[in-house]
TORKOLVEX-628107 format. One record per residue (C-alpha): residue number from 1; residue in three letters; z, y, x. Coordinates in Angstrom, 2 decimals, padded with zeros to 5 digits. Each point is the difference from the previous one (the first is absolute). Example, Ala and Ser with C-alpha at 12.3 -4.5 7.8 and 13.67 -1.06 7.14 Angstrom:
<rs>
{r 1; ALA; {007.80; -004.50; 012.30}}
{r 2; SER; {-000.66; 003.44; 001.37}}
</rs>
This chain:
<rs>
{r 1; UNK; {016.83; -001.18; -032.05}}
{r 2; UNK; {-002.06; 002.58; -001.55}}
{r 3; UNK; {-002.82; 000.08; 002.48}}
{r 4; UNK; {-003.98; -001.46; -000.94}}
{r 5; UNK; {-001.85; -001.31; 002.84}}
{r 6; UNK; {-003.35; 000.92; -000.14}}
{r 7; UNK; {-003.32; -001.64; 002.58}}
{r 8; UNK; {-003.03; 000.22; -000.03}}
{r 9; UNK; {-001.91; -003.43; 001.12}}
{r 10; UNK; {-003.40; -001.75; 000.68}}
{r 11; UNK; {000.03; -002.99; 001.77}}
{r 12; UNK; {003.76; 000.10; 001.83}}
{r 13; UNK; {000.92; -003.46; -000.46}}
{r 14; UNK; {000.54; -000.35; 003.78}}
{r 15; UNK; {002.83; 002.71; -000.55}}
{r 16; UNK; {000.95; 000.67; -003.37}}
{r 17; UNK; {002.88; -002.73; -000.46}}
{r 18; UNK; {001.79; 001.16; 003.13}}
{r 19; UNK; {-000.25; 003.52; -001.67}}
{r 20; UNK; {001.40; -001.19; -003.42}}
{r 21; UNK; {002.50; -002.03; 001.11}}
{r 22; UNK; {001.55; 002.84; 002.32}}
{r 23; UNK; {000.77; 001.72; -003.44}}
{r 24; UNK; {001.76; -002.80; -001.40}}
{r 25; UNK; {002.63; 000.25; -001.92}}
{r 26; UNK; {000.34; 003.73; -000.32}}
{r 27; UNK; {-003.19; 000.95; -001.52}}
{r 28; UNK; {-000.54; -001.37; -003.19}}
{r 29; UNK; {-003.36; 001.71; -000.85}}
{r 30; UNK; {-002.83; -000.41; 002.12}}
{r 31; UNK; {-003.91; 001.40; -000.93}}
{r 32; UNK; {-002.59; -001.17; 002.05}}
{r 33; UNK; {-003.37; 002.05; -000.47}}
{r 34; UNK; {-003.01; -002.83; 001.13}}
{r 35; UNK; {-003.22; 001.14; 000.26}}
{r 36; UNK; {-002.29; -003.23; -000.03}}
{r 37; UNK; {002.24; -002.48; 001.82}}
{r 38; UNK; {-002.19; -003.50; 001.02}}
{r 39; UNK; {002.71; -001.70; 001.49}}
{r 40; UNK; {003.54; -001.01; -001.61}}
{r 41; UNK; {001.84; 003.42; 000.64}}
{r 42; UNK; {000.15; 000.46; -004.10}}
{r 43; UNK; {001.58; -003.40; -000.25}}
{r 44; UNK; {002.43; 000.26; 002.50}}
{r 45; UNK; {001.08; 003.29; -001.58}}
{r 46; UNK; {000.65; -001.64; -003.29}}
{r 47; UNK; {002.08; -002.56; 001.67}}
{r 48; UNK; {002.26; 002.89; 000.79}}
{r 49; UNK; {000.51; 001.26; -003.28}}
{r 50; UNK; {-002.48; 002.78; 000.59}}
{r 51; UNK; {-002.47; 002.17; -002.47}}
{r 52; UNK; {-002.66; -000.26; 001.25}}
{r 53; UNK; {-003.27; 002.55; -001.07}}
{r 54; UNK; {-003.33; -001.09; 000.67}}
{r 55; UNK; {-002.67; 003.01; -000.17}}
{r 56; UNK; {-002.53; 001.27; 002.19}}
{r 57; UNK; {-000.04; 001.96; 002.82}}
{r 58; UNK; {000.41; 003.79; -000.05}}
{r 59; UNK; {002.05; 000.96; 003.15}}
{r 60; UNK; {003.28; -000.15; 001.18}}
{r 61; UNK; {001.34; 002.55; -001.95}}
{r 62; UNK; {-001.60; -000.22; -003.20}}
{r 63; UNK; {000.96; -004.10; 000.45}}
{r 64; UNK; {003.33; 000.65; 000.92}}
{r 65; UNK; {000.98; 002.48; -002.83}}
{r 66; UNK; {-001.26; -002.39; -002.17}}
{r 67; UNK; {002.88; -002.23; 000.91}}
{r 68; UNK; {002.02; 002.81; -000.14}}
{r 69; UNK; {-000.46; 000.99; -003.68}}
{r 70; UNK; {000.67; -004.18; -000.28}}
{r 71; UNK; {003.17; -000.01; 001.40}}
{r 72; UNK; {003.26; -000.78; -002.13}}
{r 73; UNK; {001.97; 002.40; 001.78}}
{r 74; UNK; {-000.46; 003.60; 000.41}}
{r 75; UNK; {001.17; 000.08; 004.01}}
{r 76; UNK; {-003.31; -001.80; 002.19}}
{r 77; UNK; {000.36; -001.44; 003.74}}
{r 78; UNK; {-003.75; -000.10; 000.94}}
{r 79; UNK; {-001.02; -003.12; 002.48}}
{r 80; UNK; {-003.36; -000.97; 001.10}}
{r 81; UNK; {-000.58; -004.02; -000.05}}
{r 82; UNK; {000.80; -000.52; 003.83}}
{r 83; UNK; {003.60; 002.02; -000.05}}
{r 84; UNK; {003.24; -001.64; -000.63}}
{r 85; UNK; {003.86; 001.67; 000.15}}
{r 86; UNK; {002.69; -000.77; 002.44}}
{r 87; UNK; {003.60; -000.57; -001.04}}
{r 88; UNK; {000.90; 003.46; 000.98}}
{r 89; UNK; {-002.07; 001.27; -002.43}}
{r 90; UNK; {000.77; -002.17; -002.75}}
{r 91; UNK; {003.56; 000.32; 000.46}}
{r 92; UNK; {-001.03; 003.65; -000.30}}
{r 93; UNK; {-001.76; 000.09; -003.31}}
{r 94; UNK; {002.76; -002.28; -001.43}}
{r 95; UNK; {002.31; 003.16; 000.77}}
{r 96; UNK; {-002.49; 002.73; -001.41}}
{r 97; UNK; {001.45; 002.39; -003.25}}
{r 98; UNK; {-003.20; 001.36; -000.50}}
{r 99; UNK; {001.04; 002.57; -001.82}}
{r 100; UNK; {-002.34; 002.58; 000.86}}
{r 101; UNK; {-003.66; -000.17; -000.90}}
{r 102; UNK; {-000.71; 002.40; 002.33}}
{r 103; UNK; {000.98; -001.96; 003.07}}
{r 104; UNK; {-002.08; -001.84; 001.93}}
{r 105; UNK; {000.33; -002.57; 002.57}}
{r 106; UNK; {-000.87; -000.31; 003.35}}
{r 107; UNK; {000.24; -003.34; 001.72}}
{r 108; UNK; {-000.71; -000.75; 003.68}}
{r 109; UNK; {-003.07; -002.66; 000.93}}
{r 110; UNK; {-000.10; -002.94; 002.60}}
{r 111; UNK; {-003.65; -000.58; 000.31}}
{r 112; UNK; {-001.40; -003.68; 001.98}}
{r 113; UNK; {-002.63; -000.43; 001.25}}
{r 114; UNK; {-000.50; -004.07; 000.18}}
{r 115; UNK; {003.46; -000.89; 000.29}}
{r 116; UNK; {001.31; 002.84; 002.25}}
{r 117; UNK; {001.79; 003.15; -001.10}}
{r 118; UNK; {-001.94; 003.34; 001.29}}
{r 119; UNK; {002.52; 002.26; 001.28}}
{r 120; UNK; {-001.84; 003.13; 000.56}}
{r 121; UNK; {-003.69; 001.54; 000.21}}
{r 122; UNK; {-001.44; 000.83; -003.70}}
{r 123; UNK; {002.52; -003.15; -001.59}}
{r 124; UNK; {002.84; 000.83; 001.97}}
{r 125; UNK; {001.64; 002.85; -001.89}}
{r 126; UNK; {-001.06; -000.90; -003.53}}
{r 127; UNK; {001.59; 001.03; -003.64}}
{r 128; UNK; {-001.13; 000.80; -003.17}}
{r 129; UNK; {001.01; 001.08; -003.34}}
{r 130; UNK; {000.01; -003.40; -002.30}}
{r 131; UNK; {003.01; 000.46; -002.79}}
{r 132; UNK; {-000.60; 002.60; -003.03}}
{r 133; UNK; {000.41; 000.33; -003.14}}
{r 134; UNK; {-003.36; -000.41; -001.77}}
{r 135; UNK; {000.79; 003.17; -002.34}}
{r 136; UNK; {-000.11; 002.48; 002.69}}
{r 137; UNK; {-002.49; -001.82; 002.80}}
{r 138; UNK; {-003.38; -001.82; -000.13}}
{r 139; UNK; {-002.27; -001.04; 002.43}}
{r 140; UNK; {-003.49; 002.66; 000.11}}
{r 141; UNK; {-002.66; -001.59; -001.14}}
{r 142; UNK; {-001.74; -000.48; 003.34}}
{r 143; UNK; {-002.18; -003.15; 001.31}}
{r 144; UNK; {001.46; -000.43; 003.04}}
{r 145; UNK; {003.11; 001.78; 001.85}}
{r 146; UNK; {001.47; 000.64; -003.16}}
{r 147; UNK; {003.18; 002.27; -000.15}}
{r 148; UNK; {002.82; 000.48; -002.18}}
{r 149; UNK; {000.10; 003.23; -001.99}}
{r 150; UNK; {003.33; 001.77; -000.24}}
{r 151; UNK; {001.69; 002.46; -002.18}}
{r 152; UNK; {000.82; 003.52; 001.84}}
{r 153; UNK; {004.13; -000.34; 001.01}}
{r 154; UNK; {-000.55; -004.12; 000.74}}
{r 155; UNK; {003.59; -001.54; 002.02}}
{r 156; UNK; {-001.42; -002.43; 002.21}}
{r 157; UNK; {003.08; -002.28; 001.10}}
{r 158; UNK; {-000.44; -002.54; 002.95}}
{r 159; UNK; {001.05; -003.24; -000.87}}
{r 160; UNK; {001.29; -002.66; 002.60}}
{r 161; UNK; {-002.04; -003.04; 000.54}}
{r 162; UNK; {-003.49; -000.62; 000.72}}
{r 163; UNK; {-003.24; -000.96; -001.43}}
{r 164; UNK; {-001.56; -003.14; 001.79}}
{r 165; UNK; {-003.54; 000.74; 000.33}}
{r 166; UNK; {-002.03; -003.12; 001.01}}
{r 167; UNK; {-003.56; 001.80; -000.06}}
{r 168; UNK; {-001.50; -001.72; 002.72}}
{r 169; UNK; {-000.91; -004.26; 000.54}}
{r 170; UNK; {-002.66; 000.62; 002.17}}
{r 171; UNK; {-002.26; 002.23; 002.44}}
{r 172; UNK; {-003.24; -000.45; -002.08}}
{r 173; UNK; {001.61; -000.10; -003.66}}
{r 174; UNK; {001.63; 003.55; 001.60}}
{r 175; UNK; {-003.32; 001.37; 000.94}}
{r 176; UNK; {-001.65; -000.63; -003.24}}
{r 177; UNK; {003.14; 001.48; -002.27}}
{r 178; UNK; {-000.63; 003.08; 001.99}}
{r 179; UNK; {-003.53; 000.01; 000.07}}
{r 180; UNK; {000.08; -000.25; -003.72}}
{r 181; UNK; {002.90; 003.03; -000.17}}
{r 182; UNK; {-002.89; 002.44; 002.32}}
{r 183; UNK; {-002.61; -001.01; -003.21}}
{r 184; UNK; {002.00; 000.71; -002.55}}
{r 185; UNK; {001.61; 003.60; 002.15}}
{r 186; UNK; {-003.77; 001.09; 000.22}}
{r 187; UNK; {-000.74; -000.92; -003.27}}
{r 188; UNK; {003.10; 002.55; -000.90}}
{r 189; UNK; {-001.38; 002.55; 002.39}}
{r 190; UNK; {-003.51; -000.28; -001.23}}
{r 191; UNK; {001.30; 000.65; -003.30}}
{r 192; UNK; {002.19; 002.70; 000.51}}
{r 193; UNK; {-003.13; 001.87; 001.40}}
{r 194; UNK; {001.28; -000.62; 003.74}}
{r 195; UNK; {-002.69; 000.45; 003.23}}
{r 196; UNK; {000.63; -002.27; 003.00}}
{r 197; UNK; {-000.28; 002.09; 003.72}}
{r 198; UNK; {-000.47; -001.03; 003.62}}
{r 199; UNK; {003.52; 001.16; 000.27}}
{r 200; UNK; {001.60; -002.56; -002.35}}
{r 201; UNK; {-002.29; -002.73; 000.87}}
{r 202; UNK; {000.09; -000.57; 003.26}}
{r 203; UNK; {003.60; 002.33; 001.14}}
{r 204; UNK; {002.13; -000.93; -002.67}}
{r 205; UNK; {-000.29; -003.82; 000.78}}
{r 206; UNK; {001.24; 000.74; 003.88}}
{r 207; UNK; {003.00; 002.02; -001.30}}
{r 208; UNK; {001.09; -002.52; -002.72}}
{r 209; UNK; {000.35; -002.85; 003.50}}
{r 210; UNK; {001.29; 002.70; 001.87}}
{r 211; UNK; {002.76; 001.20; -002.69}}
{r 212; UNK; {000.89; -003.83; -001.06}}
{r 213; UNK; {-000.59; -001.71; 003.53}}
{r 214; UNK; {001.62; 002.76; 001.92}}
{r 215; UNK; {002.15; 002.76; -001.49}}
{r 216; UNK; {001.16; -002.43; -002.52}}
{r 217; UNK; {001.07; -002.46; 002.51}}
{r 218; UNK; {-002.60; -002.83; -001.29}}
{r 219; UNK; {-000.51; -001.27; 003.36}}
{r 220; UNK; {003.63; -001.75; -000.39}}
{r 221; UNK; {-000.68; -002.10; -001.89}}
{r 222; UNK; {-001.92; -001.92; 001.97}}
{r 223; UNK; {-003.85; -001.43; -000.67}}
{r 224; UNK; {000.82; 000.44; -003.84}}
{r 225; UNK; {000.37; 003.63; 000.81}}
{r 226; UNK; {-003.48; 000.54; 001.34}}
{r 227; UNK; {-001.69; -001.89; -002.78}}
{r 228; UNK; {002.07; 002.01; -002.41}}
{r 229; UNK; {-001.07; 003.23; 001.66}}
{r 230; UNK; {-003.72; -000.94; 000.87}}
{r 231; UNK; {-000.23; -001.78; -003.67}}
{r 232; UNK; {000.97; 003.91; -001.23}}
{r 233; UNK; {-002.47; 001.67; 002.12}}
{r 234; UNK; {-002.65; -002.21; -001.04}}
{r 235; UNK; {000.96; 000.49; -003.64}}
{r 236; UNK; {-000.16; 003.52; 000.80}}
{r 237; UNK; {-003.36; -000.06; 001.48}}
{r 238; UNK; {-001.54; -002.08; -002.92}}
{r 239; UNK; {001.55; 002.54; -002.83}}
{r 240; UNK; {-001.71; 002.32; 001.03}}
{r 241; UNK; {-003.40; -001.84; 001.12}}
{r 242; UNK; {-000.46; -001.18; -003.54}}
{r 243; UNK; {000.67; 003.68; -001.69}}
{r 244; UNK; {-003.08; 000.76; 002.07}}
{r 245; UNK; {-002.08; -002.68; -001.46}}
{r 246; UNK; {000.76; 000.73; -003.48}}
{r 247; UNK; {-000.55; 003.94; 001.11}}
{r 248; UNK; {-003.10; -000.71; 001.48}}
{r 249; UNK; {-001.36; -003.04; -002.28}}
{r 250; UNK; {001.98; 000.79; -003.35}}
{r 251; UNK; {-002.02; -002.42; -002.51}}
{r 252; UNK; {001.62; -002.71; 002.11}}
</rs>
């Protein structure tokens, strides 16, 4: 199959074999991207046959394109450590052309949180573009909530199957991904000249539970539901609480 794998890891041991071995045996070129890895994640990749890049941090997409240019094969699926493919999906690639460079491809997510499947609220209705051909798409060069850049006249085609996204083990381990994600958002902000207000602060936050929890139909999936949509809020709130203290204390 001509499809390259490419991840970006630091410390995913815990995950990154159920990831790899999902692909087995139609991908035959894997790049994983590890930033600083302390635990065996790197080894565990080589047992899989996979390159494996060790260089510094510079943010997702800077990281991830660096696999990219890597890759053996011109046509990239993009994973994170913690995602794995169904047998939908692989039966799906398996039956690709790929033809077209300027096709992309859309494939649906099932997103867990612990060991249960979130059905709706901001998890519920998830999909993203993760197939491309590297000639015509890259990921921006952003830190954090990076984004694919397309050509003008893209095809995006939506594949059957699903992405198995495992992303979280824990309440506290959850909290502290996302409290890391509102630093590195206000860092962004900060950057890009952004000014925090009461508004987004303190309004913003109540409409993120209310649009997740709510509207969304969070609240059926039980307690993981509200802890989804309360997690958000929080994450919200905090975003935009530490743009102010870099707006109003910027040599820190």
């Amino acid at each position: 199959m001509n499809i390259s794998v490419v991840i970006i890891t630091r410390n995913e041991a815990h995950v990154i074999s159920n990831t790899l071995q999902s692909l087995q045996p139609v991908i035959n070129d894997v790049v994983i991207v590890d930033s600083g890895s302390t635990d065996n994640t790197v080894q565990l990749c080589k047992q899989f046959g996979a390159t494996v890049i060790e260089t510094n941090w510079a943010g997702y997409g800077i990281n991830k394109n660096k696999g990219i240019a890597a890759a053996k094969n011109n046509w990239i699926l993009s994973l994170d450590a913690d995602e794995s493919i169904d047998e939908e999906l692989k039966l799906s690639l398996q039956q690709l052309s790929l033809q077209d460079e300027n096709e992309v491809f859309n494939i649906r997510f099932k997103n867990f949180f612990c060991d249960k499947w979130i059905r709706f609220g901001e998890w519920g209705f998830d999909k993203h573009i993760r197939l491309f051909n590297r000639n015509n798409v890259q990921w921006n060069n952003a830190a954090v909530h990076e984004n694919l850049v397309f050509p003008e006249g893209v095809k995006i085609t939506m594949l059957k199957g699903n992405i198995l996204h495992h992303t979280v083990h824990n309440r506290q381990a959850y909290k502290d991904k996302m409290a890391g994600y509102a630093r590195m958002n206000a860092k962004k902000y900060f950057e890009s000249g952004k000014k925090p207000s009461f508004f987004k602060q303190y309004f913003s936050p109540v409409f993120a539970f209310v649009q997740h929890y709510i509207f969304r139909l969070g609240f059926l999936d039980g307690k993981e539901g509200f802890i989804i949509a309360k997690t958000t809020a929080w994450y919200t709130f905090m975003k935009y609480h530490y743009l102010k203290v870099m707006n109003d204390q910027p040599e820190t």
